[in-house]
N, C-alpha and C positions, 0 to 999 in steps of 0.2 A: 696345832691348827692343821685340819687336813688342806691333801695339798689343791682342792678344789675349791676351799674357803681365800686361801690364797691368791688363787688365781682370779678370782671374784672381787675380793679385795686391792688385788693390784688393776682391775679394770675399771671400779670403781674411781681410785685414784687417778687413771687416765683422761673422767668424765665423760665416760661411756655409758648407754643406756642396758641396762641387764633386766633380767628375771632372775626370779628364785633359783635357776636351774643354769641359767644360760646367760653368757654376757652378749651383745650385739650394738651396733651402731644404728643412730648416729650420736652422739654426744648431748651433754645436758649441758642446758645454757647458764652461766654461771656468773655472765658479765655484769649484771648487775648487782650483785655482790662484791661488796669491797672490802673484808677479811681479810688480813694479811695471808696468803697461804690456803685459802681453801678449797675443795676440791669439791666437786660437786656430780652426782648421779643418777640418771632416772629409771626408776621399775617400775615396768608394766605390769599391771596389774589387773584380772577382769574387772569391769563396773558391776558386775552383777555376779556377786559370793556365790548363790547359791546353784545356780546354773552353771559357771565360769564359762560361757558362750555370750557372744555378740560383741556389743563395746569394749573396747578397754579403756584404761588410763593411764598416761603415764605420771609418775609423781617424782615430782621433784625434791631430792634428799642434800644435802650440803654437809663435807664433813669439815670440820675445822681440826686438824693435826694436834696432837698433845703436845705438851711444853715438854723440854728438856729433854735427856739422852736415854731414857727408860722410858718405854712405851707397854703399859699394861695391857692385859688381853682382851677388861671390862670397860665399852665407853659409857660416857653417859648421855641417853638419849633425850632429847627437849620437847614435849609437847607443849603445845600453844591452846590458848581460852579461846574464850567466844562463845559456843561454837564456833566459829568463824575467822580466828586470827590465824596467819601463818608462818610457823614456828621460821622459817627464815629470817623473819622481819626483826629475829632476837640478833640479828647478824650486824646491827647497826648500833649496836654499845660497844662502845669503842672499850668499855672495860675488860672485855672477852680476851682481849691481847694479850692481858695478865694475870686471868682468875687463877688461882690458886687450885683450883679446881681441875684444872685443864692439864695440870703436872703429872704427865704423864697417861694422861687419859683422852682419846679423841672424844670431839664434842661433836653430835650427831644431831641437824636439826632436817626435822623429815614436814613438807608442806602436808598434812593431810587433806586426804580428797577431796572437791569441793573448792580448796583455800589454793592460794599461792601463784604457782603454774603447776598445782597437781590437779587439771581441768575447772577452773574456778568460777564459783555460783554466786556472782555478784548483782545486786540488784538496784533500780537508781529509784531509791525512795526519796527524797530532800534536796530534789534542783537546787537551783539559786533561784529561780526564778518564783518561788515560792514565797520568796520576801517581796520581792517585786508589786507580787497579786497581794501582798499586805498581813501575811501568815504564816504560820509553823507547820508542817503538815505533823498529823497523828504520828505515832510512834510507826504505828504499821499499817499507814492508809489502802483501805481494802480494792480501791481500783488497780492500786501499785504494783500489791501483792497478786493479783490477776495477771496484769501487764506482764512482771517478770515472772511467772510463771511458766505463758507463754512463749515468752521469749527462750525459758534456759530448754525447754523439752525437747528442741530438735536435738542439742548436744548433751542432753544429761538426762538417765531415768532416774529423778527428785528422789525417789523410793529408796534408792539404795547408798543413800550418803548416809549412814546410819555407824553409831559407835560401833556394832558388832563387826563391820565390814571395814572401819580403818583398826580394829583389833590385829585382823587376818592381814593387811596391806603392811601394818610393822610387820606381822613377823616374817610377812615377804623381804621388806627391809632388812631384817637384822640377818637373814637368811641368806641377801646378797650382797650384802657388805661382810660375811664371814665371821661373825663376832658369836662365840658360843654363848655367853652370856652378858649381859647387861644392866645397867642401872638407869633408872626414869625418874624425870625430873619434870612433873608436872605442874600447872598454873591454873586454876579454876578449871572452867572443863577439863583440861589435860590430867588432871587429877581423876575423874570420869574416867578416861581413857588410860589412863596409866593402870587402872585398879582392874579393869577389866581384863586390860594385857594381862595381869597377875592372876587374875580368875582364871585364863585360860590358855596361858604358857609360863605358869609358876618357876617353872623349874629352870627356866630360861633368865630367870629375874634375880639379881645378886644386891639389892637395895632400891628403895622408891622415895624419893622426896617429893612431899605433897606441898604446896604453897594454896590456902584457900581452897579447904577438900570440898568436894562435894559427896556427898554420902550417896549411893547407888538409888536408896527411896526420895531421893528427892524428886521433886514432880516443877520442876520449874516451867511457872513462873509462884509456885503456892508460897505461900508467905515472905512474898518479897518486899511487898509494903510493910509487915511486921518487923522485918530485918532492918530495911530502909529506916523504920519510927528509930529502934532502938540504937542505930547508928547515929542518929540525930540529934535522938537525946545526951548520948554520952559527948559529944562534941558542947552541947550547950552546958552540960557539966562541969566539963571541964575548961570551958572558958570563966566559968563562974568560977572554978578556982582558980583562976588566973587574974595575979592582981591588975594586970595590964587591960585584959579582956573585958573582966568584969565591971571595969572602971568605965573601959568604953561604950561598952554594952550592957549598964548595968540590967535592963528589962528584958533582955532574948530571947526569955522561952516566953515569954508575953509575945510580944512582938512576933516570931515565930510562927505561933498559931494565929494572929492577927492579920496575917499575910494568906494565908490561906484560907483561913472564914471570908476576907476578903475575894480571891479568886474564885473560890463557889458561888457567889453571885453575877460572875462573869469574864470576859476573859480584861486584860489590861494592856496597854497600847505601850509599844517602846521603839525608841528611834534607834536602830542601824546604822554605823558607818559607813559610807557609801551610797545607802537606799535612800529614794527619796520623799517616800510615802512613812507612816509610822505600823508599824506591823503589830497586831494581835499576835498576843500570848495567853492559852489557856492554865486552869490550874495543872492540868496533865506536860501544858509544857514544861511549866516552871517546877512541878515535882518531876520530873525526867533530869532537868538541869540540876536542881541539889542533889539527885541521887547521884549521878554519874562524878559530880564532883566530890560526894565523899567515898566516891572509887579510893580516893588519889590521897594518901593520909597528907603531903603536900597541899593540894585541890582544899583539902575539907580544913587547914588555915586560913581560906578566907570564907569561908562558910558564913560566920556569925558577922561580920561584914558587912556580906550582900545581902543577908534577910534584913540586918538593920536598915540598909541603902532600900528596901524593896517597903519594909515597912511603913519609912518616910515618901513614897510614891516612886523611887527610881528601883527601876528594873533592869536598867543597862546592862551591869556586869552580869545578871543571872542570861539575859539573853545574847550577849556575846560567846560566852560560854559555849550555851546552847547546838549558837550558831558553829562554833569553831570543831563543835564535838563533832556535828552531824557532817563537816567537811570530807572529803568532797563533793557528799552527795549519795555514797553507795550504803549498800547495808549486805551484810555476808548471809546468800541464801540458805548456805549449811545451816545456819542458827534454827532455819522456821523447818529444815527435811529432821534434822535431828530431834529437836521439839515435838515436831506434829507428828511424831513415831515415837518416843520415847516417853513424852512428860505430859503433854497435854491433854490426851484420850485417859490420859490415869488421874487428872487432877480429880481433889475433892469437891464435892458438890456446892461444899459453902469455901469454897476459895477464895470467890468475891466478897462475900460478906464479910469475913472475918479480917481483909483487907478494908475493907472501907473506911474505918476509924483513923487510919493514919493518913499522916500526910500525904503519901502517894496515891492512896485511896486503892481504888480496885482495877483502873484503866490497862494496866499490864496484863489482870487473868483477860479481863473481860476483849482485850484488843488483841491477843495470842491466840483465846478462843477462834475469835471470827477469822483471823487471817489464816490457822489451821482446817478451819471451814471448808476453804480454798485451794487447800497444799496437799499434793499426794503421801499418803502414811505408809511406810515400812512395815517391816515385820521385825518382833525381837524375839530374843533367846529366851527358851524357859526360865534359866535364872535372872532375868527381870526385876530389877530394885529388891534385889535377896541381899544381904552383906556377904564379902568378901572375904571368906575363910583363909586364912595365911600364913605361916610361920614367916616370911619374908620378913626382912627390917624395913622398916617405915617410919619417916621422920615428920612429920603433920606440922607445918608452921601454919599460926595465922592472924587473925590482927582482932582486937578487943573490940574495935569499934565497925567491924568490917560490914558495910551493907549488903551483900549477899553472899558472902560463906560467914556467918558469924561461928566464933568458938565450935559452940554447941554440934555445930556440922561436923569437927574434927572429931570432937567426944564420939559421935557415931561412928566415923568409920575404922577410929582407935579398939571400938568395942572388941570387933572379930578376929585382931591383927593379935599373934604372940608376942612378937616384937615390935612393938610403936611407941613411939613417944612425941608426944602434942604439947609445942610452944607455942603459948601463946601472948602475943607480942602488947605492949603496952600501945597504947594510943592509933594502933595501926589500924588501918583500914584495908581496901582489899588490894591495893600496892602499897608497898612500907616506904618507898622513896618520899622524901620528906622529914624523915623520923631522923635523932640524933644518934648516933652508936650501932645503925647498923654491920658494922664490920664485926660483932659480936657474934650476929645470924653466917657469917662466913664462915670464921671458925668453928663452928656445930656445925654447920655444914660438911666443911672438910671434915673432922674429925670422926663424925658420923659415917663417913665416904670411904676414908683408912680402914675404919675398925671392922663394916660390915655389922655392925650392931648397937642396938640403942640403948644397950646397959654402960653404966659408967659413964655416959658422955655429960658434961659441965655446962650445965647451960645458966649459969650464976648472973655472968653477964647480961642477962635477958633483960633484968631487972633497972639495968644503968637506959636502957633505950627510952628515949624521950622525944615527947615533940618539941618543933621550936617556939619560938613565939606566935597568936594569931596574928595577921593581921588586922591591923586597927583605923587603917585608913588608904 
């Protein structure tokens, strides 16, 4: 290690603020972080790539120290989904203490811009006081999205929170944290952002774990009601082979669709604890609420459930949910700068249509459309939704029933990779927590981690991961 990566790296350590080139004060706030041992650093960074003049940012980065008395020279870097979640907030699994993973390797969680305190684009779409007046607001009600708008433009030009611009902000990071190379451990979007890094500092890249890939052509929000159907199906499926399930549910996929032929006729009323009035729920809310719940392959056990409870007239549990999801109130503005530059000016023309048969119907293209209406567009890279040509090792997990990265998403970005290998997890959804025998998915992990490639590695065990029981009352 040269002795300038060094010196970077022990300033870092101190919780000093740095750039690529230069370490300086004043320190990065780290107190809220309660990680046994970690250290924490911010680089400034311009907000605007392609000028590097005007604002900056500074972004907050967290290292958590490797385990034991060998300390190798590759950490592994954590991107966070969303768009909008911030890779710190992985700081609060108390499992971290003793991944296996960590043996000997620092574990690098960088807030990406926009997210965390790396100047953060939060927006308040779903007061409380929304139940109050007796309803759910839209997914992305279009005064809101005006409102916060307005609000974020004195401190942020919207324009340039764009994947291409936190590409350039890592390798600012790995640049002043001293680390010659690296390995990425991405999560739905972070996977976006992981492959891009790879697109365009390869050589910097020593292994990439994808959880829930997204493939570069994806144009989100296009076929998410599609994803969303077939994740629903396969939950009623397999409650149907369940003697437990099927016993209590024997009609589900009747019922199912029953519940929402139902809601197309209007919305339906459910009481709130706390609230004192009964609140409307539209069909959009109540498809918002199972999708989000078969995020959670956990979550998507009581799935067959609450449509039973919903088909018999009670909507409680769907709207509790609901409510608990959209707590406290905010919604991550990165989601709509990143989208409304990246996915949505590229959507297809019958996006909607081809959504509207399923359950969720079409209210994601068609509610995405309009709030991008609104939202200032980026610029991107020629290589734009091109695949990601790569010799790198790349390990693709993702879950069978997952409602938006299903399988098929991995198969894509497995295509261009020389070395990849795509697990794909029985009963999972787009978090595996829930599921029986993940300590399987650990092992492939490390093992994959050690080798530096995805020949030979044992993924037998995949096949033992199960869900538990649903519940049934």
């Amino acid at each position: 290690m040269r002795l300038v990566a060094v010196a970077l790296t022990l300033a870092a350590a101190a919780g000093v603020a740095v750039t690529a080139r230069q370490a300086r004060a004043p320190g990065a706030d780290c107190g809220d972080l309660r990680a046994d041992g970690v250290r924490c650093v911010a680089v400034v960074v311009p907000e605007n790539r392609v000028t590097g003049r005007g604002r900056t940012i500074t972004l907050r980065v967290a290292v958590l120290p490797a385990l034991g008395d060998e300390r190798l020279a590759d950490p592994v870097f954590f991107l966070a989904g969303g768009p909008g979640q911030a890779a710190t907030d992985f700081l609060r699994d108390p499992g971290l203490a003793t991944d296996p993973l960590r043996r000997g390797r620092d574990f690098v969680f960088l807030d990406q811009r926009g997210t965390g305190k790396s100047n953060p684009l939060m927006c308040d779409f779903y007061p409380a006081e929304d139940y109050a007046r007796a309803e759910f607001a839209d997914f992305m009600p279009p005064a809101r999205v005006n409102a916060c708008r307005a609000a974020l433009e004195p401190v942020a030009d919207l324009s340039q929170y764009t994947t291409a611009a936190s590409v350039a902000d890592l390798e600012d990071v790995r640049k002043a944290l001293g680390y010659e190379r690296i390995n990425l451990a991405g999560g739905s979007y972070g996977t976006r952002l992981a492959m891009e890094y790879v697109r365009a500092y390869e050589r910097r890249v020593r292994t990439v774990m994808l959880d829930g890939a997204v493939p570069p052509s994806l144009r989100m929000p296009d076929g998410f009601g599609r994803a969303a159907q077939q994740a629903l199906d396969g939950i009623v499926a397999e409650c149907a082979a369940s003697a437990a399930c099927a016993k209590a549910f024997p009609n589900l996929r009747t019922e199912a669709r029953a519940v929402f032929a139902r809601l197309a006729a209007g919305p339906v009323k459910v009481r709130l604890s706390g609230v004192a009035t009964e609140v409307a729920m539209t069909r959009d809310n109540v498809a918002e609420a199972i999708r989000y719940m078969t995020y959670s392959s956990r979550n998507a056990g009581r799935v067959p459930l609450l449509l039973h409870r919903a088909h018999g007239g009670d909507f409680t549990g769907i709207a509790e949910f609901l409510r608990r999801y959209r707590h406290p109130g905010t919604f991550e503005a990165l989601y709509l700068s990143i989208t409304c530059t990246e996915d949505v000016p590229f959507l297809p023309a019958d996006a909607a249509a081809r959504d509207e048969q399923t359950y969720l119907g079409s209210y994601r293209v068609r509610q995405q459309q309009a709030a991008c209406r609104e939202w200032p567009r980026g610029a991107v890279p020629s290589s734009h939704g091109t695949p990601v040509r790569s010799a790198v090792p790349v390990l693709i997990t993702t879950g069978r029933l997952d409602p938006v990265t299903p399988p098929g998403f991995g198969d894509l970005v497995a295509e261009s990779l020389t070395d990849a290998l795509h697990v794909k997890v029985p009963s999972g959804a787009h978090g595996l927590y829930g599921l029986d025998g993940l300590e399987c998915l650990d092992r492939i992990k490390l093992d994959f981690l050690n080798r530096a490639t995805t020949a030979g590695l044992d993924t037998g065990c995949v096949k033992g991961i199960k869900r538990g029981e649903f519940a049934t009352r």
